[in-house]
N, CA and C of each residue as an Amber inpcrd file, in Angstrom:
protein
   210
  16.0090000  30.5940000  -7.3310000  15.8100000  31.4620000  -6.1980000
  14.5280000  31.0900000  -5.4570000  14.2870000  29.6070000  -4.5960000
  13.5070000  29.7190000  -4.1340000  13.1650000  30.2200000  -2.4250000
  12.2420000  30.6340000  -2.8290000  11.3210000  31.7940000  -1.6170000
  12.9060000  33.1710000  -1.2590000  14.5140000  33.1180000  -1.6680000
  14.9350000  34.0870000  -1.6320000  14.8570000  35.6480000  -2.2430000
  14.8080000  35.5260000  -3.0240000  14.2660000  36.5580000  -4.1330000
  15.6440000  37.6700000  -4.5150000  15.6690000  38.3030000  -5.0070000
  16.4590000  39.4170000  -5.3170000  17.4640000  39.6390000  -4.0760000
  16.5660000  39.7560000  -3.0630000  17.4520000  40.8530000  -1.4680000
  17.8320000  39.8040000  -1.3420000  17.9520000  38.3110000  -1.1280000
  18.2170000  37.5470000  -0.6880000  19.8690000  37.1190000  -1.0480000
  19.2940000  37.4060000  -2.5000000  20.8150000  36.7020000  -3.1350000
  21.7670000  38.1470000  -2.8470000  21.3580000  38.8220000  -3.0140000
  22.1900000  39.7830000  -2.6280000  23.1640000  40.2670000  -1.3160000
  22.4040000  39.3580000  -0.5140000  22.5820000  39.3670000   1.1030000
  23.5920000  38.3700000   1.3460000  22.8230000  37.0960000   0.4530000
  24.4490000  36.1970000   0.1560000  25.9460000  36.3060000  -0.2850000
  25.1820000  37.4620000  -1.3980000  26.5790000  38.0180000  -1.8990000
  27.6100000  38.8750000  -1.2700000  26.7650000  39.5240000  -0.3290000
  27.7590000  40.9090000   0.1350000  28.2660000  40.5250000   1.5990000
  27.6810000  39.9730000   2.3770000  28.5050000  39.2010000   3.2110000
  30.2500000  38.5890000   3.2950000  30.1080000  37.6480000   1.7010000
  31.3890000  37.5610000   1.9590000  32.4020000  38.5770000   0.7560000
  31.7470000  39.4760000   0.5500000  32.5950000  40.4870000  -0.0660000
  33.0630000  40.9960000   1.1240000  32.2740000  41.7370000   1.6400000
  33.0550000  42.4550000   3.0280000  33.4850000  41.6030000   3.9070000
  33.4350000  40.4730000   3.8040000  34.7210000  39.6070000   4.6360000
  36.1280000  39.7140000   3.6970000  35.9640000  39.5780000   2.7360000
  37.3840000  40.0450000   2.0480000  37.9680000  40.9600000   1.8710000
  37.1180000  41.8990000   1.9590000  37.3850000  43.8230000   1.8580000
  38.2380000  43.9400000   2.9140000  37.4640000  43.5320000   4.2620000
  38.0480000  43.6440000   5.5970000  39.4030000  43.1340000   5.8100000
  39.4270000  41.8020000   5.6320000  40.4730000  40.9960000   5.4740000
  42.0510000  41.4990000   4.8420000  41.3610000  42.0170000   3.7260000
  41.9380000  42.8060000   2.8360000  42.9470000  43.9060000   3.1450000
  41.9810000  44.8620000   4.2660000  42.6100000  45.9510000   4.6810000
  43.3680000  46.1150000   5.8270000  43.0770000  44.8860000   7.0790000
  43.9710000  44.6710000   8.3100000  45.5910000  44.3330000   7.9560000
  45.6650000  44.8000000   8.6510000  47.6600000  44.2960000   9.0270000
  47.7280000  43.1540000   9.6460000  48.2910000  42.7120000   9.7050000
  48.8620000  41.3030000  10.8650000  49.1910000  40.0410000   9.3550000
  48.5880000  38.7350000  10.2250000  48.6230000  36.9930000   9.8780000
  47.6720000  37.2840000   8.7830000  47.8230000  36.9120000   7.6740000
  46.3630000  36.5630000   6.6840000  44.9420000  35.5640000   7.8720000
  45.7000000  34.8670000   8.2410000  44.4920000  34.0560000   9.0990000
  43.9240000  34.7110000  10.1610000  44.9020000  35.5710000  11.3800000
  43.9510000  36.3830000  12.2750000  43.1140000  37.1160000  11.3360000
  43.5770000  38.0490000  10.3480000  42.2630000  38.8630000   9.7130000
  41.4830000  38.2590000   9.3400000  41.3240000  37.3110000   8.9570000
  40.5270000  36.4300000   7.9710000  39.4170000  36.1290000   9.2150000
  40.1910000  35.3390000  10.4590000  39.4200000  35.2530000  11.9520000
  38.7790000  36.7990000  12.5640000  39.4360000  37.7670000  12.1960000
  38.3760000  38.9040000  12.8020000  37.7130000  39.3710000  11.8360000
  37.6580000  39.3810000  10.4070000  36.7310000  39.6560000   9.9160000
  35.5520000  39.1950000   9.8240000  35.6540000  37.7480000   9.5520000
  34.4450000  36.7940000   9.8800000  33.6720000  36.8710000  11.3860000
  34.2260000  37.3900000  12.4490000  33.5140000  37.7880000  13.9010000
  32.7540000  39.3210000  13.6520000  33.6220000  40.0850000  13.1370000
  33.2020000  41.3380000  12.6270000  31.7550000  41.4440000  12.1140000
  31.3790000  40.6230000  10.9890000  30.5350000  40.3880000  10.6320000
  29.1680000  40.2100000  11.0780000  29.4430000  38.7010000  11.9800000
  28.6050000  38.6130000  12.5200000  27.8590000  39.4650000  13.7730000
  29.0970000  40.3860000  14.1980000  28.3910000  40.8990000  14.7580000
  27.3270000  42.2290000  14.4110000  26.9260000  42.1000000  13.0540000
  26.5470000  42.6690000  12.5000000  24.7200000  42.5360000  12.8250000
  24.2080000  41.5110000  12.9010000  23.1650000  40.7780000  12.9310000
  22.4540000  41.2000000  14.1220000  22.9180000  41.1240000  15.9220000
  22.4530000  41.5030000  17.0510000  22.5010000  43.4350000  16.7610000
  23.2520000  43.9970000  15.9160000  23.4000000  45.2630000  16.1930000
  22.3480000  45.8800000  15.4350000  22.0160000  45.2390000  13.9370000
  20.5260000  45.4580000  13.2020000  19.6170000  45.4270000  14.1160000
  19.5050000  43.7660000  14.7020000  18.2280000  43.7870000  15.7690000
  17.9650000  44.6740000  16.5010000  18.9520000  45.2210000  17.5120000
  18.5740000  46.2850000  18.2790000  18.2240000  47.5950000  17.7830000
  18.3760000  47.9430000  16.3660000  18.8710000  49.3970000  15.8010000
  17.1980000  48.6500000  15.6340000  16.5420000  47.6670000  14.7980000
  15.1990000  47.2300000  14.5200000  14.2250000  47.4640000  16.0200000
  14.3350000  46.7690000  16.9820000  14.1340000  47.2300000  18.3380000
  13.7060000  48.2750000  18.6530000  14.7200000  49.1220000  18.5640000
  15.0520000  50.6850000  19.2120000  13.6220000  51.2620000  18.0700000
  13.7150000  51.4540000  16.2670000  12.8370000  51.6360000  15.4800000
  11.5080000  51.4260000  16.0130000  11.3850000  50.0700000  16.7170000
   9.6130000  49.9670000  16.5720000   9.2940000  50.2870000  18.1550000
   9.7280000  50.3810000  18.9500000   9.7690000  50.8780000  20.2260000
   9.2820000  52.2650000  19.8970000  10.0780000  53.4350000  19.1480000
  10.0880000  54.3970000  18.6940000   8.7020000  54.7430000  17.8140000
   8.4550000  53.4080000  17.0300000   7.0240000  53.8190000  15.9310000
   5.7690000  53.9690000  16.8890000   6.3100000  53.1560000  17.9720000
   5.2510000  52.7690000  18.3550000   4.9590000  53.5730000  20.3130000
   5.4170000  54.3800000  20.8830000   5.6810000  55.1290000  21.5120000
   5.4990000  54.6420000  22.6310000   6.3860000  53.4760000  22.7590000
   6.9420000  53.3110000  23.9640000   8.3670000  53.4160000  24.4860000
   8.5020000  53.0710000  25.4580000   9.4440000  53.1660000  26.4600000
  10.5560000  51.8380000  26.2110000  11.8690000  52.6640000  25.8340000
  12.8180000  51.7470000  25.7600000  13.5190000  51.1400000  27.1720000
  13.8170000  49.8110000  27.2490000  13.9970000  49.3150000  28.2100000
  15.7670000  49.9550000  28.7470000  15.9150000  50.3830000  30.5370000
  17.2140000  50.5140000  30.5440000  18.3650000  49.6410000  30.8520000
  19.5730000  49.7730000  29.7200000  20.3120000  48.7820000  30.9750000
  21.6640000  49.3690000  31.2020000  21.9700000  48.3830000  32.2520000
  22.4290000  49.2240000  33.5530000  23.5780000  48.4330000  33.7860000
  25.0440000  49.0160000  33.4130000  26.4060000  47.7900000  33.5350000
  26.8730000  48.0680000  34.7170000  27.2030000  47.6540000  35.9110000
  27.9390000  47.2970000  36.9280000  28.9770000  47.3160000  36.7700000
């Protein structure tokens, strides 16, 4: 385990559990699920960031930026 440590391997691990969980539980092609679970996922990563974002914006008492869809 180098420089990963405990959270690390763990982070490795559960990733592709819940790609199979998911996989697991959709209807359709084994391969589309297999293809939306693995997108699923990732979109996991930008949605932390912002939820991380939104947190220190918040610790730190400022002003969250707005946005604005057309």
């Amino acid at each position: 385990m180098i420089g990963l440590g405990w959270w690390g391997l763990a982070l490795l691990i559960v990733y592709p559990l819940q790609i199979i969980r998911r996989t697991a539980r959709m209807p359709g092609q084994w391969l589309d699920r297999l293809r939306f679970a693995c997108l699923e996922q990732l979109t996991r990563f930008p949605e932390a960031l912002g939820q991380v974002r939104f947190a220190r914006d918040w610790f730190f008492g400022r002003q969250g930026r707005l946005i604005e869809y057309k």
